[in-house]
VOTIMI-72509 format. One record per residue (C-alpha): chain; x, y negated, z; residue in one letter. Coordinates in steps of 0.001 Angstrom, whole numbers, plus 500000, padded with zeros to 6 digits. Example, Ala and Ser with C-alpha at 12.3 -4.5 7.8 and 13.67 -1.06 7.14 Angstrom:
<filums>
  chain      px      py      pz  resn
      A  512300  504500  507800     A
      A  513670  501060  507140     S
</filums>
This chain:
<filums>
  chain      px      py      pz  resn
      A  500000  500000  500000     X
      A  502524  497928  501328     X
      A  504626  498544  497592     X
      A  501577  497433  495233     X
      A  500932  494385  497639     X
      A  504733  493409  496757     X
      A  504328  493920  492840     X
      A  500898  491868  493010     X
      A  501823  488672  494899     X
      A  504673  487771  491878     X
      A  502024  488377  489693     X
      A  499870  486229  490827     X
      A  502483  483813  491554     X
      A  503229  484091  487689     X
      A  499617  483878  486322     X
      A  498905  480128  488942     X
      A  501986  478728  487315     X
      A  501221  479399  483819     X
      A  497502  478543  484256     X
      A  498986  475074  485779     X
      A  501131  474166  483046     X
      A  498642  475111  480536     X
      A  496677  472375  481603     X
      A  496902  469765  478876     X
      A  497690  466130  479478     X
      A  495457  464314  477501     X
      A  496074  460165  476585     X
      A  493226  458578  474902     X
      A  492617  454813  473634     X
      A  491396  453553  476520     X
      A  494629  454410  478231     X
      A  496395  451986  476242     X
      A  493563  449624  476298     X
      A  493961  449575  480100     X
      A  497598  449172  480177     X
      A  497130  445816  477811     X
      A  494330  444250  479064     X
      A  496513  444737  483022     X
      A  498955  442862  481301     X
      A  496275  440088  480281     X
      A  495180  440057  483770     X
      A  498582  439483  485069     X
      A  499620  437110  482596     X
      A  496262  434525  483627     X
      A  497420  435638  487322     X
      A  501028  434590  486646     X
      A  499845  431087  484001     X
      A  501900  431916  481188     X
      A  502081  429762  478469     X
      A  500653  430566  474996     X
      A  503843  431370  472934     X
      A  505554  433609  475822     X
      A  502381  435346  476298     X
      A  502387  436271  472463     X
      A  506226  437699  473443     X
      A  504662  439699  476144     X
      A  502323  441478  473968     X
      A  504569  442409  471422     X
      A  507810  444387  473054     X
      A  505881  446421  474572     X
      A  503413  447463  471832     X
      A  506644  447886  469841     X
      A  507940  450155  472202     X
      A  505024  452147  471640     X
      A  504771  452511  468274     X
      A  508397  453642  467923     X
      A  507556  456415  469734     X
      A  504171  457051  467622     X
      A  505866  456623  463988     X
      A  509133  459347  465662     X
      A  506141  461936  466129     X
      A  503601  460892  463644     X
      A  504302  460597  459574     X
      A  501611  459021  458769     X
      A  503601  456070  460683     X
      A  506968  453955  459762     X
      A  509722  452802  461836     X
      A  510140  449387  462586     X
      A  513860  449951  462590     X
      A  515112  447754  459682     X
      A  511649  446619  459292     X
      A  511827  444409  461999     X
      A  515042  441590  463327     X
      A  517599  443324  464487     X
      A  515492  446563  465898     X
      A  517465  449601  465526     X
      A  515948  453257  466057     X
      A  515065  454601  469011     X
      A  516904  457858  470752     X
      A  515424  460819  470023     X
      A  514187  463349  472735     X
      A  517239  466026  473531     X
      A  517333  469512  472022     X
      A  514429  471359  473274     X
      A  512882  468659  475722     X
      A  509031  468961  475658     X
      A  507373  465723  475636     X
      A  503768  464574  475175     X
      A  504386  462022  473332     X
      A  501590  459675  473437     X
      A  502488  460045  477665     X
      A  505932  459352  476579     X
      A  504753  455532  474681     X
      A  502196  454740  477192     X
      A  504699  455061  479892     X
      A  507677  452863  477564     X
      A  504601  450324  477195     X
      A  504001  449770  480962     X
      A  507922  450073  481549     X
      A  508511  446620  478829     X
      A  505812  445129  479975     X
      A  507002  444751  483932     X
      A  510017  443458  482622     X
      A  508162  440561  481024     X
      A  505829  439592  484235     X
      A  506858  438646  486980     X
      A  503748  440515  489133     X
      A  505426  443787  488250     X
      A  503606  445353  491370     X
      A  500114  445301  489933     X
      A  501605  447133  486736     X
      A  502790  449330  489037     X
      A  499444  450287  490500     X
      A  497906  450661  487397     X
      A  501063  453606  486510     X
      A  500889  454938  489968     X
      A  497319  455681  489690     X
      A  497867  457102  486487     X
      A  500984  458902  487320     X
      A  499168  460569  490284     X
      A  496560  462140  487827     X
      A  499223  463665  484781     X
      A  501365  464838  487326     X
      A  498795  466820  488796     X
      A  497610  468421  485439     X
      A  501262  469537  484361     X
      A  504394  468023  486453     X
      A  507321  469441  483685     X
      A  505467  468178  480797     X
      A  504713  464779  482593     X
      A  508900  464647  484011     X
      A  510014  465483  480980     X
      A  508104  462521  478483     X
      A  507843  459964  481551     X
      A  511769  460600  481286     X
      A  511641  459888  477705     X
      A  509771  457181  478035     X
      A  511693  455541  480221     X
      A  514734  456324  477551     X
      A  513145  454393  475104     X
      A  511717  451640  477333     X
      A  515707  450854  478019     X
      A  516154  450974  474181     X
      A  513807  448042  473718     X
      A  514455  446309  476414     X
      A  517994  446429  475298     X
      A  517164  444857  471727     X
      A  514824  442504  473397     X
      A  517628  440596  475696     X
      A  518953  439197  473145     X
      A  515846  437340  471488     X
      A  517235  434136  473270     X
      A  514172  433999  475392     X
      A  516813  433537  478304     X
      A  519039  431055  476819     X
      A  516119  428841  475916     X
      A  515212  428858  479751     X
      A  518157  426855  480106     X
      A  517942  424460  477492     X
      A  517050  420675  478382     X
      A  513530  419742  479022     X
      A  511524  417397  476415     X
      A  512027  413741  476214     X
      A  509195  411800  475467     X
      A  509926  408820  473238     X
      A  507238  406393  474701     X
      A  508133  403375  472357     X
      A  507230  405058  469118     X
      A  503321  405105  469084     X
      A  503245  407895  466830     X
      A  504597  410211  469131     X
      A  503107  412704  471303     X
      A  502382  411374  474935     X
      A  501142  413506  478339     X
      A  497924  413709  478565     X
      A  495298  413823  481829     X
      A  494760  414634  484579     X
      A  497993  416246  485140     X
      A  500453  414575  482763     X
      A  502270  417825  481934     X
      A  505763  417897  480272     X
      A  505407  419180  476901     X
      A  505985  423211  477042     X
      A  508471  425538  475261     X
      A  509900  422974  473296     X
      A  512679  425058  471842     X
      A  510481  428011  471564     X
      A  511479  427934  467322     X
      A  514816  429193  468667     X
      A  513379  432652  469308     X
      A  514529  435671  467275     X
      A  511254  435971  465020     X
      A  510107  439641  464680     X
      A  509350  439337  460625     X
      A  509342  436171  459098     X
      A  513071  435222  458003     X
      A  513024  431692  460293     X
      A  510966  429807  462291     X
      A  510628  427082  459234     X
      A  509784  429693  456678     X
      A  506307  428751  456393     X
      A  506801  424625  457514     X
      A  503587  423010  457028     X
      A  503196  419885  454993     X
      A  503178  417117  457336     X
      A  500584  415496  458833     X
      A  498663  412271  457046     X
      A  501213  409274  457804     X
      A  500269  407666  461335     X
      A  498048  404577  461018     X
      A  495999  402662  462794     X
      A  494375  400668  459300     X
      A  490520  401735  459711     X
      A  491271  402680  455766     X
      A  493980  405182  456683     X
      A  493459  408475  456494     X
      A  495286  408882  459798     X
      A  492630  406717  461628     X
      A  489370  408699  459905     X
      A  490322  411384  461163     X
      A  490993  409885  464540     X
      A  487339  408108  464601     X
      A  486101  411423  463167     X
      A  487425  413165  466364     X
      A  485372  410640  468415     X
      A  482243  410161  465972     X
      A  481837  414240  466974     X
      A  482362  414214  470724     X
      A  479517  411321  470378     X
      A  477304  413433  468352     X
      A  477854  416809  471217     X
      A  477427  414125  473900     X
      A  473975  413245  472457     X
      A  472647  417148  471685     X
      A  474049  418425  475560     X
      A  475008  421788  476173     X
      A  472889  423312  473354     X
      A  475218  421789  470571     X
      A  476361  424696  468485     X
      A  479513  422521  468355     X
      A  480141  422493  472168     X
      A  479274  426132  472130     X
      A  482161  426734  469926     X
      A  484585  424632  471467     X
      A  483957  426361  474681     X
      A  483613  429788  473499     X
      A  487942  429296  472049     X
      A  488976  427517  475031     X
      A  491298  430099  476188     X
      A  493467  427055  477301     X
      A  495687  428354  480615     X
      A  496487  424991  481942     X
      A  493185  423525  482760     X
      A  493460  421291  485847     X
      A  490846  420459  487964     X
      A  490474  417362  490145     X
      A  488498  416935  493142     X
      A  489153  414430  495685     X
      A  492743  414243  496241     X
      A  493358  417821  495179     X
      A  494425  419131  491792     X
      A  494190  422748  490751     X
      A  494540  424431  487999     X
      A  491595  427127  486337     X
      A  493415  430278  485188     X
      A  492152  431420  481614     X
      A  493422  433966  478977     X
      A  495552  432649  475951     X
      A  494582  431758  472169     X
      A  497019  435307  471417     X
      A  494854  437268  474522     X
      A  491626  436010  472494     X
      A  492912  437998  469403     X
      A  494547  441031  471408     X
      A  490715  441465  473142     X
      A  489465  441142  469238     X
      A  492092  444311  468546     X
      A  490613  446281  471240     X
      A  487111  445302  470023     X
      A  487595  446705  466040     X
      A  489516  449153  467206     X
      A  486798  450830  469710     X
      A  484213  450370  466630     X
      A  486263  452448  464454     X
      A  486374  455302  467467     X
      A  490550  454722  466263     X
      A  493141  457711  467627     X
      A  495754  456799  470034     X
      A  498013  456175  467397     X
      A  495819  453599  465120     X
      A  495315  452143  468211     X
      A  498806  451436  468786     X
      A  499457  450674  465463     X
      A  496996  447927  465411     X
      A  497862  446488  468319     X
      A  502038  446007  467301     X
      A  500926  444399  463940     X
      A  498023  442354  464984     X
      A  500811  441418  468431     X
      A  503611  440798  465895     X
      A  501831  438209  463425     X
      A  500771  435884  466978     X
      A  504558  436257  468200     X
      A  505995  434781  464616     X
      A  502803  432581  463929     X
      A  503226  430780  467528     X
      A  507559  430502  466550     X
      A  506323  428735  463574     X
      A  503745  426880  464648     X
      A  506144  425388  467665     X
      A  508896  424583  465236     X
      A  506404  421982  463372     X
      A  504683  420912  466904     X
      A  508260  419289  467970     X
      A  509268  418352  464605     X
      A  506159  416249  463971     X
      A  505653  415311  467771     X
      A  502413  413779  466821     X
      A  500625  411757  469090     X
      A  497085  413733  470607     X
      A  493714  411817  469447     X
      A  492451  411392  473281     X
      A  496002  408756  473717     X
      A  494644  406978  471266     X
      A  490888  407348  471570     X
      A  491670  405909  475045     X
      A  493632  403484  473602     X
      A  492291  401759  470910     X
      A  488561  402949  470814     X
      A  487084  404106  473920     X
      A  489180  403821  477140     X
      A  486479  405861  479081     X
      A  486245  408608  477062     X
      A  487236  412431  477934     X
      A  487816  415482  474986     X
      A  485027  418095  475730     X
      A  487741  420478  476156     X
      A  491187  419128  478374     X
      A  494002  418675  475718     X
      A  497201  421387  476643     X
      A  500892  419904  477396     X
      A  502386  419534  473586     X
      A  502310  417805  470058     X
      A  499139  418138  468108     X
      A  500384  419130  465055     X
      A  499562  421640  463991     X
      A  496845  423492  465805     X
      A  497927  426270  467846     X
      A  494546  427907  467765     X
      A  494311  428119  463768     X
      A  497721  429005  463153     X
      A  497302  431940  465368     X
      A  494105  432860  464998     X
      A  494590  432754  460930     X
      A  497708  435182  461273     X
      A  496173  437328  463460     X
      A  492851  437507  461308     X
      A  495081  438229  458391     X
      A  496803  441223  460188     X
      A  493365  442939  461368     X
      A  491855  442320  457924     X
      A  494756  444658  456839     X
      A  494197  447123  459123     X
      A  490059  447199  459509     X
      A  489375  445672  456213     X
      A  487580  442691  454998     X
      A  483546  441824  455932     X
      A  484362  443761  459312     X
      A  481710  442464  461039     X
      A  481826  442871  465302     X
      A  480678  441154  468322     X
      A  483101  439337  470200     X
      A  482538  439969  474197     X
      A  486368  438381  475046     X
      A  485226  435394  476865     X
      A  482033  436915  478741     X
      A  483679  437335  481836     X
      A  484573  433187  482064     X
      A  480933  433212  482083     X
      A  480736  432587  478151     X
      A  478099  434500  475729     X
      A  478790  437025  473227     X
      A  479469  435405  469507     X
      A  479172  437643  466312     X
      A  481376  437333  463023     X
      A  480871  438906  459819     X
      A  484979  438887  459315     X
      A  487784  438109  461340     X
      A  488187  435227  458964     X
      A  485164  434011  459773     X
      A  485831  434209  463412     X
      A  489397  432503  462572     X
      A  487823  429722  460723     X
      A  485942  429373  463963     X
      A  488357  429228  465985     X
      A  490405  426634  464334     X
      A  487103  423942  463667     X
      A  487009  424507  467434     X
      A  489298  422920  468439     X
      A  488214  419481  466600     X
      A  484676  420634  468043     X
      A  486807  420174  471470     X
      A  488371  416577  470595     X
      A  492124  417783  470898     X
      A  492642  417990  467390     X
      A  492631  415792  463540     X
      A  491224  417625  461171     X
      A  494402  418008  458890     X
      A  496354  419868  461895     X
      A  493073  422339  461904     X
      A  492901  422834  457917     X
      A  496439  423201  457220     X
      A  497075  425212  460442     X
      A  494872  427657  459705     X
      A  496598  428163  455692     X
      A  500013  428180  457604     X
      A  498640  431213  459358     X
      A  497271  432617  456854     X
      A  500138  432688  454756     X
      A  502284  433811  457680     X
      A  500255  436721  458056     X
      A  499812  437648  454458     X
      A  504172  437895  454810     X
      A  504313  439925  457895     X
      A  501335  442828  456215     X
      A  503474  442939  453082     X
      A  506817  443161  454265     X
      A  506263  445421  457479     X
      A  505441  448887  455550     X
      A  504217  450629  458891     X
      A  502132  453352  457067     X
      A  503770  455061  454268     X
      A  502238  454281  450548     X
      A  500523  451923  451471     X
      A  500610  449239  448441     X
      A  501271  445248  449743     X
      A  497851  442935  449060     X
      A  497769  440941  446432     X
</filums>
């Protein structure tokens, strides 16, 4: 009795373990849609500004994808596609990795390198952690170790984007004897941010003045000017939202694009500032939007999150290099100035130059990139902004919802027309470069 009891128990040892590490690890989408939108939360928790946000995104969505397009062939390499990247290790001889576990892990890894409230990142993996570890600890050791591999990789390649030198470089100097020139604006009087941000390593375009704008109309204050119309057109609108209230489709707009992360609010003696998402978090929520629709795989997922988070990184390096080249002056300096001393933007005008808009450079880059990976007349419902208390808007395209976007921020009062119109065709273009010259999925022919 006591001889069978021996030759069971090892058996039964044998048949627990291999029923444990059976037990499949499995990553979905929403995974990956939980590790980004964390790093939205902690990004309006931390008040970063609009251009290193759109960094943020996009080293660790890169990080992913490497790992996708090593394991996947219906997937490309950004190595050689993409400034400076070079390929990622591969996994040693034999090591077992789920790899999907292996690029969710490299894209928490990047991204607490680029926050600075790592620990809530980390709760968000230790949760996670606690649950694949359980299901099958060698598998999950084994790709988390991978991961980790490759999350050194990037982080490696990413050090040297000058992000750090430019944290160094002198502040702005505002030139307050040239009237043209961009001025702080209330209530806080902010210095103007990132103003060397055009010294960034770009991810596709060649330079940061690869797609320069045309410059703004010439600055005038002759009521015949094209300069001042579109000054007095700024304030002729805010007049007409003032009239209609709160049911204004135009104030409904402005609002709904906001996503400004330096509002400040004054009451009293005290100043404080409202924490919102970014114009880039607007279009990474839109990414998460077309690609639940679709009912998209982990790796189309991933894949439209690194393009759609590449095209804002190089659209907001462009659009900064004009913003300080131009440093033109923001309509509610002169408004106050020469028209109405009284009167307020519907929506507060953010810390730099107006030209050109932020919002439509972005937004038409970004529209650009999803139209290349959803296709055109995608039509969705854009829930972003509902929890600042803001309604669901629906869009036929995301270049409808870009063209949106960009007449907001005129809807708002912080911007001319011209820096809305051409911002938007800067964008555009932009984008158009980055889908044609990043071949992510093999065969696939460049738009016309």
């Amino acid at each position: 009795m006591i001889k069978k009891l021996l030759l069971v128990v090892p058996l039964l040892t044998l048949f627990f373990s291999c029923t444990e590490k059976e037990e499949p690890i499995l990553i979905s989408p929403e995974e990956l849609h939980a590790s980004v939108d964390k790093v939205t939360q902690i990004m309006i928790h931390d008040i970063f500004s609009p251009p290193v946000a759109s960094r943020i995104y996009a080293y660790p969505n890169i990080a992913a994808y490497e790992i996708v397009a090593l394991h996947n062939e219906g997937y490309n390499s950004l190595a050689g596609q993409v400034t400076d990247l070079t390929p990622i290790p591969r996994p040693e001889k034999d090591q077992e990795i789920k790899y999907e576990l292996s690029a969710l892990i490299a894209h928490m890894e990047i991204s607490k390198k680029l926050i600075f409230s790592e620990e809530r990142m980390q709760e968000l993996q230790d949760s996670l952690y606690t649950v694949w570890q359980g299901k099958n600890a060698k598998l999950f050791d084994s790709s988390k170790a991978y991961g980790l591999k490759v999350a050194d990789h990037i982080a490696t390649w990413m050090s040297k984007d000058n992000y750090a030198q430019t944290r160094t470089m002198p502040r702005f100097t505002v030139d307050a004897s040239n009237p043209e020139r961009w001025q702080p604006t209330p209530p806080a009087y902010m210095e103007g941010i990132e103003p060397h941000w055009s010294k960034i390593r770009p991810f596709a375009i060649d330079s940061a003045e690869q797609f320069k704008p045309i410059p703004p109309p010439p600055f005038s204050l002759e009521k015949s000017s094209t300069f001042y119309k579109e000054l007095k057109e700024v304030y002729d609108i805010s007049k007409k939202i003032d009239a209609e209230g709160d049911t204004s489709e135009e104030i409904q707009i402005a609002q709904f694009w906001d996503c400004n992360p330096y509002v400040s609010v004054t009451r009293g003696h005290l100043m404080f500032a409202t924490k919102k998402i970014t114009p880039g978090a607007h279009w990474i929520g839109i990414t998460k939007i077309a690609s639940r629709k679709t009912n998209s795989d982990f790796d189309k997922t991933v894949y439209a999150y690194t393009k759609t988070s590449m095209a804002i990184a190089d659209a907001f390096i462009s659009c900064w290099d004009e913003k300080y080249r131009s440093n033109l002056i923001r309509p509610e300096t002169l408004i106050n100035e020469h028209i109405d001393d009284s009167w307020k933007p519907v929506l507060q005008t953010p810390p730099f130059p107006e030209y050109t808009s932020g919002h439509s450079v972005v937004s038409g880059a970004a529209s650009t990139a999803l139209t290349d990976i959803f296709g055109a007349n995608f039509a969705f419902d854009d829930d972003t902004e509902v929890s600042y208390g803001l309604p669901i808007r629906s869009f036929e395209s995301f270049d409808k919802a870009a063209d949106e976007a960009a007449i907001s921020r005129m809807y708002g009062g912080i911007h001319y027309r011209a820096a809305v119109e051409v911002g938007v065709k800067q964008g555009r273009n932009l984008g158009k470069f980055v889908v044609d010259k990043l071949q992510m999925i093999p065969g696939k022919v460049a738009t016309n």
